[in-house]
N, C-alpha and C positions, 0 to 999 in steps of 0.2 A: 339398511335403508338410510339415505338422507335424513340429518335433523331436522325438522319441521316442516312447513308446511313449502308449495312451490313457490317459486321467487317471482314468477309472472304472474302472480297475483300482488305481487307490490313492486313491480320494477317501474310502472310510471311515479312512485309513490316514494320511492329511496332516494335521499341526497347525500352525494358526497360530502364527508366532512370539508368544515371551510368552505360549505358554499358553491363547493362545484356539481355543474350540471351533473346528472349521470349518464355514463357513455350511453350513446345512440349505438344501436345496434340490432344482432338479431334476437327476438321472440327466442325463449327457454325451450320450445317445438324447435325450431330453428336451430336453436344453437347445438341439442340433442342428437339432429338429423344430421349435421354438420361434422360435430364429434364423430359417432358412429360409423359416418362415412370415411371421416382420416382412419381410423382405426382401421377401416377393411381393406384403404389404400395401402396403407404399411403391412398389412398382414404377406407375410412369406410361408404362408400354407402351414406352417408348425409352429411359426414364431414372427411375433413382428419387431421390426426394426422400430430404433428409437426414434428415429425420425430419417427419411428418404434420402438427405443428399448427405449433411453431415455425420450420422451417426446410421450405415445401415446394416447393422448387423443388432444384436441381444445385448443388452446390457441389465445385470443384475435386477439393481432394483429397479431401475426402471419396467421391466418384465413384471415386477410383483406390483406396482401399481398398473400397469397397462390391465392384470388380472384384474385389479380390482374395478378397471372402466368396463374390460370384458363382460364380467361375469352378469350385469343387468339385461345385458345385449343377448350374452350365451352361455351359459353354464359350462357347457359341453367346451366350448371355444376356450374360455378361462380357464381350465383344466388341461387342457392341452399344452397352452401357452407354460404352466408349471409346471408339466412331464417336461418338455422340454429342456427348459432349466435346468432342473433335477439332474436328467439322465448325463447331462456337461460336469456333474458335479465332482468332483478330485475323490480318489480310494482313502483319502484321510479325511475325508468329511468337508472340502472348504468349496466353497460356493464360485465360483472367479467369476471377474466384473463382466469379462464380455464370453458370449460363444458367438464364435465367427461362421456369418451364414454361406452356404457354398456357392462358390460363384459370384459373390458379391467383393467389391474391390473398392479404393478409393478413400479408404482411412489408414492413418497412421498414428503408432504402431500397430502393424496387422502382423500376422500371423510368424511371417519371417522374421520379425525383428523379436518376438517373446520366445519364441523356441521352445515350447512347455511342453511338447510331443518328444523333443529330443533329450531333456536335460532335467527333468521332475519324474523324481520314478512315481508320484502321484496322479500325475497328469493323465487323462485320458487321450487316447489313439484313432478313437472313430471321430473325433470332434476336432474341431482345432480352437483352444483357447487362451486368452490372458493367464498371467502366472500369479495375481492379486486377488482383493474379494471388493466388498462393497459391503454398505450399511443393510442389517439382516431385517429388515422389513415383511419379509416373506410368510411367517404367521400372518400376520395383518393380513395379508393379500387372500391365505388361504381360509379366515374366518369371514372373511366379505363373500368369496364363494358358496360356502357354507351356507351363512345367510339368505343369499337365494336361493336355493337351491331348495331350502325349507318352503319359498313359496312356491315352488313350481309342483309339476308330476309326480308321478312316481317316480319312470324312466331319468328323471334329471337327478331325482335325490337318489338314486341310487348309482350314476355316473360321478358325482360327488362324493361319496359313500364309500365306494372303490376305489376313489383316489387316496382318501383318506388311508387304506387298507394298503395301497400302492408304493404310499412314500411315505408313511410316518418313521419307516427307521433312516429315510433321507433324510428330514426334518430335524429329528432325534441328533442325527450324525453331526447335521451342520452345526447344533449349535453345541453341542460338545466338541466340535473343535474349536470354535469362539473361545468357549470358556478355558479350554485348557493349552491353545498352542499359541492362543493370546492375551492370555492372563498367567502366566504358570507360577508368579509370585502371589496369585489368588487378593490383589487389590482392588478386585471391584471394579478395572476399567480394561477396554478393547488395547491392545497396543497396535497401532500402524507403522508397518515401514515405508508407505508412501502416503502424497495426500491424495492421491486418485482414490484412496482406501473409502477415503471421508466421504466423497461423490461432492465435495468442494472444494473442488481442484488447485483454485488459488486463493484462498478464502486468506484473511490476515491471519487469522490463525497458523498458517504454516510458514511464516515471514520470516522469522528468528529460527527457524529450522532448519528451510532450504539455505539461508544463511550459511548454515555449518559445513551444506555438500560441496564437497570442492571435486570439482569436474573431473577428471581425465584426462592426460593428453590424447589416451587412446578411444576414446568416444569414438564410434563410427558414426559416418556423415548421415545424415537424412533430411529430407524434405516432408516440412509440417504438410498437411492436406487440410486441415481446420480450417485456413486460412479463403482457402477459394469459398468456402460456403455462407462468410459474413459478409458485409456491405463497408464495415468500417473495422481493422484490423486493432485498434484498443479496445475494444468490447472483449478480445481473447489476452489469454497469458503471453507476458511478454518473448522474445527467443532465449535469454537466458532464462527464464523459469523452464521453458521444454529441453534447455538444456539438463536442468539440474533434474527432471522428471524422469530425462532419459536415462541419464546416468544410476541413477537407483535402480531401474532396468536391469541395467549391465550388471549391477552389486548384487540383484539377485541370481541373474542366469549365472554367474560363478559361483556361486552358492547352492546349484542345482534347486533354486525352491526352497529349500531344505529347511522345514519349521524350528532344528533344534540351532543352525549355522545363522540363521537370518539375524538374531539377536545379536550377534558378536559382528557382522561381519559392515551393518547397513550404520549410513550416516544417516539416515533418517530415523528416529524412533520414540514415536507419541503417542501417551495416551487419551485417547479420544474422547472425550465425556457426553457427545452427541449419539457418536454411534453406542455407546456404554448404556445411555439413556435407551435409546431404541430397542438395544439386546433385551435389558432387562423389562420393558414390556411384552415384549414378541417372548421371551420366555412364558410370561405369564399366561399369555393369551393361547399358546401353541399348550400350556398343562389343561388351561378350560379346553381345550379340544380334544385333549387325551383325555378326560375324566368323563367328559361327555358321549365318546366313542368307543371307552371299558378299553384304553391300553394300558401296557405294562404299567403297575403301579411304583417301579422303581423309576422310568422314564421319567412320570409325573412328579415325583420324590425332588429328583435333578433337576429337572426345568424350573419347581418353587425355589430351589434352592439358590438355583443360579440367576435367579429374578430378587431374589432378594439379596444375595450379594453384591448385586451388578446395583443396584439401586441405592444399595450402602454405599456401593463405591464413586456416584454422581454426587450424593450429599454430602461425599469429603471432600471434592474437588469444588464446592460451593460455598461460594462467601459470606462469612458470619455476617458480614453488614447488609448487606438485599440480596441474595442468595444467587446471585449470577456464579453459572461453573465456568470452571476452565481447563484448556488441556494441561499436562505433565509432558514437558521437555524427557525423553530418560538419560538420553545424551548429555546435554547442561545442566540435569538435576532442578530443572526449578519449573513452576507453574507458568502455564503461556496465559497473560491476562489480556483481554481482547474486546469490544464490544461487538459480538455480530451475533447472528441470530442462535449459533449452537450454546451461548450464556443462558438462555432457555429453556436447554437440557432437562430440568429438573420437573417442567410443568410437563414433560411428558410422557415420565414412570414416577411421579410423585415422592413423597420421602421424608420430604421436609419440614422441619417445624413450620407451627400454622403461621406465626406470625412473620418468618421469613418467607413463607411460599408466597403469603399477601404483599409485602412488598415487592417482588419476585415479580408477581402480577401487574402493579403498577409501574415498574419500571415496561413492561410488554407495552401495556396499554399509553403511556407516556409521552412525553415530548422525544426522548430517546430513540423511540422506537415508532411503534403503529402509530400516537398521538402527533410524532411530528407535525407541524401546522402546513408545511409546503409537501407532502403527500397526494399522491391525486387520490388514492384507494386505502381506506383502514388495513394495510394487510403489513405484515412482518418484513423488511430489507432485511436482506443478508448480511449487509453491515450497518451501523447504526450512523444516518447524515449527519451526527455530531461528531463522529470517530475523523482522524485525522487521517484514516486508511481509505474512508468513502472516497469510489469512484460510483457515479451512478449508470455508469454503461459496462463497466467493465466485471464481466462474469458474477464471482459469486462476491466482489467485494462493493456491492451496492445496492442492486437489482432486486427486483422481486420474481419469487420461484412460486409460483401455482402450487407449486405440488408440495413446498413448504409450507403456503400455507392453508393446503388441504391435512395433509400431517397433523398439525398443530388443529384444525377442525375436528379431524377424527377425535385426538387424544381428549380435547378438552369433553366432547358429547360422553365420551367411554370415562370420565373422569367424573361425570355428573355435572356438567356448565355449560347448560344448554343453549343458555342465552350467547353465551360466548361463541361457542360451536358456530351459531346460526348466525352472529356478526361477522362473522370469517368468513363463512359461506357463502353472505349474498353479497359480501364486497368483492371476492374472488369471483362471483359467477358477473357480475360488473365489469370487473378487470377484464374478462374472457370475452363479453360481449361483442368485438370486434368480430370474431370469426376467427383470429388468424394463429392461435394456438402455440404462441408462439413460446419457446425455449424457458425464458424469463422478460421481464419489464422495467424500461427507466421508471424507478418509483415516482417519479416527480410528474411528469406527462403522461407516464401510460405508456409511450410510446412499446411498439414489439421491439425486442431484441434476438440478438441470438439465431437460432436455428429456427424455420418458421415447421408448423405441422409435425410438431414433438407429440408424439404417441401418449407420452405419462400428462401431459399437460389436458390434451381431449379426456384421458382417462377419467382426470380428477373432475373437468365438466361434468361428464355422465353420471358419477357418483353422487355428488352435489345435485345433479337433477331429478333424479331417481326419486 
């Protein structure tokens, strides 16, 4: 369930900080019906696209929030959407970001350009997918299913019930390959060979990284498709960033995939302390569901284990002075220090001394960050408008993300900060107010950006509305 109470009982009653109006818009009915209606338009009978013209095919996590807008609407539905997923999943356990819906065309790289059917003896044959993963969120998703499903029927909890019986050695799988094909020096953090890994593609975080990849002269040619679906071409990554994106491509497909070749062979290789962060809740949360549905008690064993490593390994990547984390360069050997929203890492698998995690806090809450005074909505930028890096249009190096800062709602309510939760919430269901569901937003105006009628973005409305 949503933290507290519905927000249409105070939306004539909320003011933007500093003073601003709050967006005019649709009624929380409205905005529910609206939601629910994107969600069916994207629905491709097994699986919905991220969103219709830019992105229409599966995308990781985006799939596992979409479940969690799902499963209020339909149990049945939100459980499909994660067979789905699942059955794309690699014979070594690893999740990949996209499954490619059939018949659907118009992004790039698709299909012909990863080659994961020809060249990953892991890769599955009946599906066609990416050769990467994305941030493992998917516990989350499957314990929000859960959750309803306890208020529904019989017929519904036991379609959820079955699932659980379904895919818990999927689940189990995935995230033992996290722990061991991307950690295998056992330091407590994710390592990525690309920043698609992150699901913030150009985030400042990977600036000093891509730095290092030096092209190819044999890059083969291609045409971005991103490009036709924006209104204003700097809102995306610039052509050398897709160049250097591509190329790491290529470093893999000569590498076949190959979990043990990746490490020697890729100029890219960081460790993540966002997605580290993430693991090691989604571990947590994925053993309450094993303990709760009498599975293997070694599974359970592994998952504590691996949640408490992975959560050791954010608070060492965190700063003794106000507890901001950071990635690990493995390439340059040194820490990437950054202001953007994954320095937050830590508030949400917790860890930290108390007096560091309070500061931690206030830095969140801050002129830094959500406190900024030219803000139009309390919520988290993905980079911080004091940073020297802030673009406020340009993807993941300004903007605000919905669904980041639904993330950051969830953790805080599962954390015990209700009050917090529910400030996240009714400034995010403000933000959305518009209708237009859009991708991400200029923090400053509000304005939509990006992709309009993004699947995870309605998701995260329904949830919050619920």
């Amino acid at each position: 369930m949503g933290v507290g109470t519905a927000p249409d009982e105070r939306e004539r009653a909320i003011g933007g900080q500093n003073g601003h109006v709050p967006n005019v818009g649709f009624t929380s009915t409205q905005l529910a019906a609206r939601a629910a209606y994107l969600l069916r338009g994207n629905d491709l009978g097994t699986m919905t696209s991220a969103a219709p013209k830019l992105y229409p095919h599966m995308w990781s996590w985006d799939a596992a929030f979409v479940a969690v807008g799902l499963a209020p609407l339909s149990v049945e539905r939100a459980v499909i959407e994660m067979d789905t997923l699942l059955s794309a999943q690699w014979s070594n356990g690893m999740i990949p970001h996209i499954v490619f819906a059939n018949g659907r065309d118009g992004y790039f790289p698709g299909p012909a350009r990863w080659e994961t059917a020809r060249l990953a003896a892991h890769a599955p044959t009946f599906v066609d997918t990416s050769g990467i993963t994305q941030p493992p969120v998917h516990a989350i998703a499957v314990q929000r299913i859960l959750d309803h499903s306890r208020r529904r029927g019989r017929t519904t909890r036991q379609a959820a019930d079955e699932f659980i019986d379904r895919r818990w050695g999927n689940l189990v799988r995935w995230h033992r390959w996290l722990a061991h094909a991307r950690d295998p020096q056992g330091r407590g953090r994710i390592t990525l060979f690309h920043g698609w890994e992150s699901g913030m593609d150009n985030s400042p975080r990977w600036d000093a990284a891509y730095a290092n990849v030096v092209v190819g002269d044999d890059l083969p040619p291609y045409r971005r498709a991103d490009l036709d679906h924006v209104d204003d071409s700097a809102m995306r990554p610039s052509d050398s960033e897709y160049d250097r994106y591509l190329w790491l491509v290529e470093q893999m497909k000569r590498a076949h995939y190959d979990d043990e070749k990746l490490p020697q062979v890729m100029d890219f290789a960081v460790e993540d302390v966002f997605v580290s962060a993430i693991f090691a809740v989604a571990c947590d949360v994925l053993a309450t569901i094993g303990e709760d549905y009498a599975k293997p008690r070694s599974d359970v064993r592994d998952l504590r284990a691996w949640s408490d490593r992975f959560r050791a390994g954010v608070v060492a990547a965190s700063s003794e002075r106000n507890g901001m984390a950071r990635d690990f360069d493995l390439r340059a050997g040194r820490w990437i220090t950054t202001e953007t929203i994954a320095a937050f890492a830590p508030l949400l698998c917790g860890g930290l001394p108390r007096d560091r995690e309070r500061t931690l806090v206030r830095v969140f809450d801050g002129p830094r960050f959500c406190g900024h005074p030219d803000l139009r909505y309390v919520v988290p930028p993905s980079t911080s408008p004091i940073s020297p890096d802030f673009r406020p249009k340009e993807y993941w190096r300004g903007p605000v993300w919905p669904v980041m800062t639904w993330l950051f709602s969830w953790a805080f309510a599962r954390r015990g900060w209700p009050e917090r939760a529910v400030r996240l919430r009714d400034e995010g269901l403000r933000q959305a107010q518009d209708g237009s569901f859009a991708e991400y937003y200029e923090p400053f105006t509000g304005e939509p950006l990006g992709s309009m009628q993004q699947s995870w973005t309605a998701a995260a409305v329904l949830d919050w509305l619920d």
